[in-house]
C-alpha positions as CSV (number, residue, x, y, z in Angstrom):
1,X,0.0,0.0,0.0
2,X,1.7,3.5,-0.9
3,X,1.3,5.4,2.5
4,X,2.3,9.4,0.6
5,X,5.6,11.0,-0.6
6,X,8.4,10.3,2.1
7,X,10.9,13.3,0.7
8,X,11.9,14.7,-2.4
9,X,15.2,14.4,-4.2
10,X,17.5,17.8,-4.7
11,X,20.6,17.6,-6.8
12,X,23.0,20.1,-5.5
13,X,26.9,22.4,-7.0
14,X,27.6,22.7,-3.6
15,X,26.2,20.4,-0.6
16,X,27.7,22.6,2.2
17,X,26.5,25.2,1.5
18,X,22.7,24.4,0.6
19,X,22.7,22.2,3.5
20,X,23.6,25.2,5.4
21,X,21.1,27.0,3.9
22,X,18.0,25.2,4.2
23,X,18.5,24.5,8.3
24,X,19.2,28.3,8.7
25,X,17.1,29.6,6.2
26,X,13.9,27.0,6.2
27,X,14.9,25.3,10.0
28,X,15.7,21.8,8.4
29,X,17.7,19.7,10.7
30,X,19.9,17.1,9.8
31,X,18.5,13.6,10.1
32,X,22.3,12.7,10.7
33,X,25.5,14.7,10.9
34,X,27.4,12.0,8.8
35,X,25.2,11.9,5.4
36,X,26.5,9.6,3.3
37,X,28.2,8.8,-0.2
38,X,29.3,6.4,-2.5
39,X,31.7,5.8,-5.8
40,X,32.1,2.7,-7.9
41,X,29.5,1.1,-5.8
42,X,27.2,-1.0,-8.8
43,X,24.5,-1.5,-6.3
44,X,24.3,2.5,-6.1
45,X,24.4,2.4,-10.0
46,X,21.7,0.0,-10.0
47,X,19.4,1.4,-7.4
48,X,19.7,5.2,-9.1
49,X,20.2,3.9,-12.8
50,X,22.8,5.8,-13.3
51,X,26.0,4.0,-14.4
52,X,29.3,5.4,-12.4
53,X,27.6,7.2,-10.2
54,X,29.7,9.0,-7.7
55,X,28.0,11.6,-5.0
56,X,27.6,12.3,-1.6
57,X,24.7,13.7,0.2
58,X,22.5,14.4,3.2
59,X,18.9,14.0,4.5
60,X,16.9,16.9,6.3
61,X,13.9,16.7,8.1
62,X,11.5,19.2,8.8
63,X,7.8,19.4,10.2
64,X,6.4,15.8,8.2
65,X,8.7,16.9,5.2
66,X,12.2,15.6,4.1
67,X,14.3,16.5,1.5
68,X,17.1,14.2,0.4
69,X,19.8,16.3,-1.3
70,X,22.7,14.8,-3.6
71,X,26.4,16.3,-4.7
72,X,27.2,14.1,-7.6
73,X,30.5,13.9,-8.9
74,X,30.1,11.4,-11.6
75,X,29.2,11.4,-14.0
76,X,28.7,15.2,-14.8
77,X,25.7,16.9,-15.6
78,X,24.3,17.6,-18.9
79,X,23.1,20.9,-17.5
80,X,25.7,24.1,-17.4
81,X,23.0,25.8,-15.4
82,X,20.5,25.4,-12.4
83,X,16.9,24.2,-13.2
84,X,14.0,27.2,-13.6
85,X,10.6,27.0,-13.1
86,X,9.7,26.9,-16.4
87,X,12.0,24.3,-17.0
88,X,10.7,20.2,-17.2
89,X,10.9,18.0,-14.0
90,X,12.3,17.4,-10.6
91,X,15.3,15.1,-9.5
92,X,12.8,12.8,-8.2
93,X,10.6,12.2,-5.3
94,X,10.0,8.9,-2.6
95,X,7.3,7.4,-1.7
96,X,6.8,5.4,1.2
97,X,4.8,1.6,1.0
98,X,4.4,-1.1,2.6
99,X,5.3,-4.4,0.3
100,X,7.7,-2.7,-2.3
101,X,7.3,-5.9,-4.8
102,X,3.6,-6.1,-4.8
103,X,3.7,-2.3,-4.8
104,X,6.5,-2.3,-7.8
105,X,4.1,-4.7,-9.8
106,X,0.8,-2.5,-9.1
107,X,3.0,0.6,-10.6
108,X,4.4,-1.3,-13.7
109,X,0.6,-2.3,-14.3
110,X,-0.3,1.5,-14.3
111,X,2.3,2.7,-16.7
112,X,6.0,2.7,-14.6
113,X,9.0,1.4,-15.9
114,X,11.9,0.3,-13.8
115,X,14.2,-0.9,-16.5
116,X,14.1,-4.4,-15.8
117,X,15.6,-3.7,-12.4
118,X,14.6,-5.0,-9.2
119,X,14.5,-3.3,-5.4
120,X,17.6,-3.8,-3.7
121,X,17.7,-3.8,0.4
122,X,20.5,-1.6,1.5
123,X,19.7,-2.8,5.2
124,X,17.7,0.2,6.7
125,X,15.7,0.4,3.3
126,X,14.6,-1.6,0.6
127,X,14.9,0.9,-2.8
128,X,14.9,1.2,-6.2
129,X,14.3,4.5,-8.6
130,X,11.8,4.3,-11.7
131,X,10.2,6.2,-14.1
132,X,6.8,7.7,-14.9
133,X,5.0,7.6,-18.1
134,X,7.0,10.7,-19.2
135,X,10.1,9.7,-18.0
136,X,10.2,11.5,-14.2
137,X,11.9,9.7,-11.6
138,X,10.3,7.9,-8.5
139,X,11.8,6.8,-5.9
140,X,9.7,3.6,-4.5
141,X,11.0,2.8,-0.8
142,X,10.2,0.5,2.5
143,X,12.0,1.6,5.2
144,X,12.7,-0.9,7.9
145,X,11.3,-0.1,11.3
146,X,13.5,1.1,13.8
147,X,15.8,3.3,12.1
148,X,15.0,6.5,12.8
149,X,14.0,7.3,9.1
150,X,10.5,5.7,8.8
151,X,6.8,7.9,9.0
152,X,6.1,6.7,12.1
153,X,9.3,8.0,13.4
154,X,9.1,11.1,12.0
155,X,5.6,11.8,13.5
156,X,6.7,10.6,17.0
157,X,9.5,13.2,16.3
158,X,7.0,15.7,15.4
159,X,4.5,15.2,18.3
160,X,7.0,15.1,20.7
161,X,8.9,18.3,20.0
């Protein structure tokens, strides 16, 4: 069952810095201070289908919102300059379910494509990226309970603060 968007993906020049920006600016916290990253990993590759994939990133939360942002460093960008409104798409966004293959098979019936790929668990979450009818990427994710990331975490978080 897909339970709503769990964040939304943001490709970024400089990580530090928009990182920095978003807590100050918008009061987005870090979910950890670590982030993470990855090069020459093929499950990464596989998982974003993007072949020699290299980036690092981080994961904010704020209010029942995160955003997931990424520094990539390979492979480069076809783009010279930053997205604008009236330009097409988004990096992607996640949504959250509950039995990713069942769920993966109801979204191929309606129209996605995953490339002949399959979900891969990563542990804390079981993921894989795929594409809309017009070619948008989704992120389609079950997050294992426990680890600080899933919905119901985040709205403990929330009603507690």
């Amino acid at each position: 069952m897909i339970r709503g968007i769990h964040h939304i993906g943001m490709n970024c020049r400089d990580l530090k810095r928009m990182k920095r920006f978003y807590c100050e600016a918008l009061g987005f916290e870090p979910v950890d201070e670590e982030g993470f990253g990855w090069a020459d990993e093929p499950v990464m590759d596989h998982i974003t289908d993007v072949r020699g994939s290299a980036a690092r990133g981080c994961m904010l939360r704020a209010g029942t919102c995160y955003i997931e942002m990424f520094e990539y460093s390979a492979p480069p960008s076809d783009l010279a300059r930053p997205l604008r409104p009236n330009d097409r798409g988004y990096t992607h966004f996640c949504i959250d379910v509950t039995d990713i293959a069942q769920d993966i098979e109801h979204l191929i019936a309606c129209g996605m494509t995953f490339n002949e790929r399959d979900f891969v668990d990563v542990g804390h979450v079981k993921t894989l990226y795929g594409y809309d009818p017009e070619g948008n990427v989704i992120e389609v994710q079950q997050c294992a309970p426990g680890n600080g990331f899933t919905l119901e975490e985040l709205r403990a978080a929330i009603l507690s603060a």
